[in-house]
C-alpha positions in Angstrom: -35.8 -23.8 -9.8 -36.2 -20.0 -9.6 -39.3 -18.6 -8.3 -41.4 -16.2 -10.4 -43.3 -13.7 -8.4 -46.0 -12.1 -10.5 -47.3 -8.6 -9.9 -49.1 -8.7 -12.9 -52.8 -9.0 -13.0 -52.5 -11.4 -16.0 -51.1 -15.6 -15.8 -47.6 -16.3 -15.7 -45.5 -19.5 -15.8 -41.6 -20.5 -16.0 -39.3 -23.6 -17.1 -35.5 -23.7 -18.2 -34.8 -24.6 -21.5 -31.5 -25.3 -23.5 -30.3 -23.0 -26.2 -28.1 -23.9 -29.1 -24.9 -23.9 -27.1 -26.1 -26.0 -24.4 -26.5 -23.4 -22.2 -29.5 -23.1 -20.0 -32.0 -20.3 -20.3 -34.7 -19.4 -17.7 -38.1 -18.3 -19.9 -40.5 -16.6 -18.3 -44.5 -16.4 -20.4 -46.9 -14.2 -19.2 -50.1 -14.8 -20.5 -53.1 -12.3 -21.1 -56.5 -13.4 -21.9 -59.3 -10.8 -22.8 -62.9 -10.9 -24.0 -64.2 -9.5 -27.2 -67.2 -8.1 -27.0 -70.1 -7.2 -30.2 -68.6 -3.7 -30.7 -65.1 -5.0 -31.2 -64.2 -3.8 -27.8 -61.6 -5.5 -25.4 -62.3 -6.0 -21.8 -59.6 -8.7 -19.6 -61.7 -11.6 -18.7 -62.1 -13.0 -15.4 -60.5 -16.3 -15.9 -56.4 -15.7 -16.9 -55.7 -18.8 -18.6 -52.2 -20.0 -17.5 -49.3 -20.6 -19.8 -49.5 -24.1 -21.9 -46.5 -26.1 -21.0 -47.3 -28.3 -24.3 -49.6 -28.4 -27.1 -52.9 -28.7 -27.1 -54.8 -30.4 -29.9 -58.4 -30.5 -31.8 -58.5 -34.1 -30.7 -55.9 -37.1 -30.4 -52.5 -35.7 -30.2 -50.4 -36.6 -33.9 -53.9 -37.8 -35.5 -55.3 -34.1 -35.2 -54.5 -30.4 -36.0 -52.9 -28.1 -33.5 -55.6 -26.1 -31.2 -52.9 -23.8 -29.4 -49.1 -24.4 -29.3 -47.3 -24.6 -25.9 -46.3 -21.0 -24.2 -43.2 -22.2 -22.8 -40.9 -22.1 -25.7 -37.7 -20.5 -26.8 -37.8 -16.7 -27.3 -39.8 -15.6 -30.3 -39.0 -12.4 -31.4 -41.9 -11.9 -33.3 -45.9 -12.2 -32.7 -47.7 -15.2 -33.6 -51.0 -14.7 -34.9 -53.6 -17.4 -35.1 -57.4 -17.5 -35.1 -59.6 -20.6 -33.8 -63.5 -19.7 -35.6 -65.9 -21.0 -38.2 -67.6 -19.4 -41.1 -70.9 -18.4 -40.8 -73.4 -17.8 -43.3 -74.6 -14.1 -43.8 -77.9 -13.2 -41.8 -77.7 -17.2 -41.1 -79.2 -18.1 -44.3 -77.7 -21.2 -45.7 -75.1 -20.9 -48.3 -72.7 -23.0 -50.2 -69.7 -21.3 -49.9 -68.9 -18.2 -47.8 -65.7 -16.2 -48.2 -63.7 -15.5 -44.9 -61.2 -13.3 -44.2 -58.5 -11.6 -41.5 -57.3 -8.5 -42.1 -54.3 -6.8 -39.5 -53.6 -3.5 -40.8 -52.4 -3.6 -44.6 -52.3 -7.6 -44.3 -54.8 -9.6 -45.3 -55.6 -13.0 -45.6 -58.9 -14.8 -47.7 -60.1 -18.2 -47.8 -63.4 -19.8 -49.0 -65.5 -22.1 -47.0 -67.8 -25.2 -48.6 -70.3 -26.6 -47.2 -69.8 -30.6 -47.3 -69.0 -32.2 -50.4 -67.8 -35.3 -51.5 -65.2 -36.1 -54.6 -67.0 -37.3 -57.5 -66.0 -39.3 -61.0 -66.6 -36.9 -63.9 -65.7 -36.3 -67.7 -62.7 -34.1 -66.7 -61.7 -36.5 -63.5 -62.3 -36.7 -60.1 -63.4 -33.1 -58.4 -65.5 -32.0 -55.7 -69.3 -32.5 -56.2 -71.0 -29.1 -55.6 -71.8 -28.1 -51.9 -74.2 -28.2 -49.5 -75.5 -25.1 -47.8 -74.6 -24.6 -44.5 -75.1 -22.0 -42.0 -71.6 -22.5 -39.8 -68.8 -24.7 -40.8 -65.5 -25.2 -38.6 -62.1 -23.5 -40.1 -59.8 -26.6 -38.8 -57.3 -27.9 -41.0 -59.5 -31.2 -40.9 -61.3 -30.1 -43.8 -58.7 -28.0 -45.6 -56.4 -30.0 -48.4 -53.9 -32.4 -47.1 -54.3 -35.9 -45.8 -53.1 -39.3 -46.0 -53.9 -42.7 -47.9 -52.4 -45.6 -46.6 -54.9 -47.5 -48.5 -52.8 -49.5 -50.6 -51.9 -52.5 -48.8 -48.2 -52.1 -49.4 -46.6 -50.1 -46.9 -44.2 -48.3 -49.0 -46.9 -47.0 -51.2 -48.4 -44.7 -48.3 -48.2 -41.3 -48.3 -49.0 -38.1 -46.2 -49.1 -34.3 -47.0 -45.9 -33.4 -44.5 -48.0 -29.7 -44.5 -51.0 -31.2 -43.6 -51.3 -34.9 -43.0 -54.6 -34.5 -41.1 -56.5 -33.3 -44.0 -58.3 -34.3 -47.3 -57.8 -34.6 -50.9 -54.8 -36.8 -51.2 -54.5 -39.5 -52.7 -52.2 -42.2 -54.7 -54.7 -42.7 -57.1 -57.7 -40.7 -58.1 -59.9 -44.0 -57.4 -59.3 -43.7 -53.5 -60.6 -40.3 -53.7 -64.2 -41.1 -55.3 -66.8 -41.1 -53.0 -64.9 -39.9 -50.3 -65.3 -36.5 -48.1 -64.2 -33.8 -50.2 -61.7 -30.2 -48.6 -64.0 -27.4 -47.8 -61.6 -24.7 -47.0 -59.2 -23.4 -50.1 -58.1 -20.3 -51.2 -60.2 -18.2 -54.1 -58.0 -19.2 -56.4 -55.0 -21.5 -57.6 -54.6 -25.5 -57.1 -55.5 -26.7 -53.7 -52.7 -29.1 -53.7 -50.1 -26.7 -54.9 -51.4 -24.0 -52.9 -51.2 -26.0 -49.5 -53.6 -26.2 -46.6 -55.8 -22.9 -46.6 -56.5 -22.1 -43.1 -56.3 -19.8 -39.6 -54.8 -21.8 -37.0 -51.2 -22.8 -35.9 -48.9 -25.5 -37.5 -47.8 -28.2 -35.4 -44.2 -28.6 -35.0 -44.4 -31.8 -36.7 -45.7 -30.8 -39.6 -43.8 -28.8 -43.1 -42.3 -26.0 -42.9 -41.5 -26.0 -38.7 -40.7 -29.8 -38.9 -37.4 -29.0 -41.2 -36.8 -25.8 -39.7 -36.7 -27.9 -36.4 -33.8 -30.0 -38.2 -31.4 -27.0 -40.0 -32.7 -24.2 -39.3 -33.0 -23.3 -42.8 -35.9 -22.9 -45.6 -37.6 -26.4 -46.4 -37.2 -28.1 -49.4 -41.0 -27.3 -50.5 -40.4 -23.2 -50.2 -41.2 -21.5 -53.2 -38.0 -20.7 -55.3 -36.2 -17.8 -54.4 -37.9 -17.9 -50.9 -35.2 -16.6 -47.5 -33.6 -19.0 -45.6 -35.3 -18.7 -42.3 -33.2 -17.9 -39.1 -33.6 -21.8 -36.4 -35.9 -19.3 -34.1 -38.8 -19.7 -36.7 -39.0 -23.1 -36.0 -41.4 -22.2 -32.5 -43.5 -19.8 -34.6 -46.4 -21.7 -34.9 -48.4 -18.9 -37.2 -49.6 -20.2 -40.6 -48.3 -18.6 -44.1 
């Protein structure tokens, strides 16, 4: 394999990979890690982390959302952007719900952050029981909607959320729901379920929409109608919606 000699003061790694054609490719990731400090202010940090030559995940790999997606992909013309935080109550007072937000230039993203709840039985159905204060709450896709239920004993009656598998709220009958740990993360407004996982941090390859990008190349059967077909490169964009 080629050598890489790096004059930079940042981390840097290389692999071949194989593009559409068969052909090989030689990609070269150079990776720059800086501090943040109170003031907003940038500052390289001492430590370069190296270039991830494969996922890294919240906890077991497949049972557990993405933490950071390997560096060493095909090209990417375009920036991922992707944020690893909690909520935090204001002045650290507790509060039930705490609204979050990123904002890059004129683009803006909100989500609102429970404290724990569970699903309840009520005149209407079942529906999140009001939460608990908190002071800081994790933004992981754990607690955002999604999940599985493979309760029934049947096999064939399991099911998954393909966007979010590793999350909570679904269910293939409201009675497996009851009782259970309710989603904390949503959007301010819309259905949870029809809105999708609400959250900051990447999208695994496995999961909707990269999984059938991975496959065609083209936009996923769950896009919203009228939505553009996506060129194959957006399947390594690991950024969420």
């Amino acid at each position: 394999m080629w050598t890489l000699s790096n004059r930079t003061p940042h981390a840097a790694e290389r692999t071949w990979v194989r593009d559409k054609d068969g052909h090989h490719v030689w990609v070269v990731a150079v990776k720059a890690t800086f501090d943040l400090d109170d003031a907003g202010r940038l500052r390289p940090s001492d430590e370069q982390e190296p270039p991830l030559r494969e996922p890294v995940y919240l906890g077991e790999p497949g049972r557990s959302s993405l933490r950071y997606e390997a560096d060493l992909v095909a090209p990417k013309p375009h920036t991922d952007v992707v944020l690893q935080a909690s909520a935090h109550a204001p002045g650290g007072r507790p509060a039930p719900s705490v609204e979050v937000a990123v904002r890059i230039h004129d683009v803006d993203k909100l989500l609102v952050v429970h404290g724990e709840r569970f699903y309840r039985r009520g005149v209407l159905g079942v529906s999140p029981s009001a939460p608990k204060p908190f002071v800081s709450q994790p933004i992981t896709y754990e607690w955002a909607w999604g999940g599985t239920d493979t309760t029934d004993p049947d096999p064939r009656k399991h099911r998954a959320d393909s966007r979010n598998p590793v999350g909570r709220g679904l269910a293939t009958r409201d009675a497996h729901r009851v009782d259970q740990p309710a989603h904390r993360i949503e959007y301010p407004h819309g259905d949870p379920a029809e809105r999708g996982p609400a959250g900051f941090g990447p999208i695994a390859s496995h999961w909707s929409p990269r999984l059938e990008l991975g496959a065609s190349g083209s936009t996923p059967t769950s896009a919203p109608s009228g939505a553009l077909t996506r060129p194959p490169w957006a399947r390594w964009s690991s950024s969420p919606s």
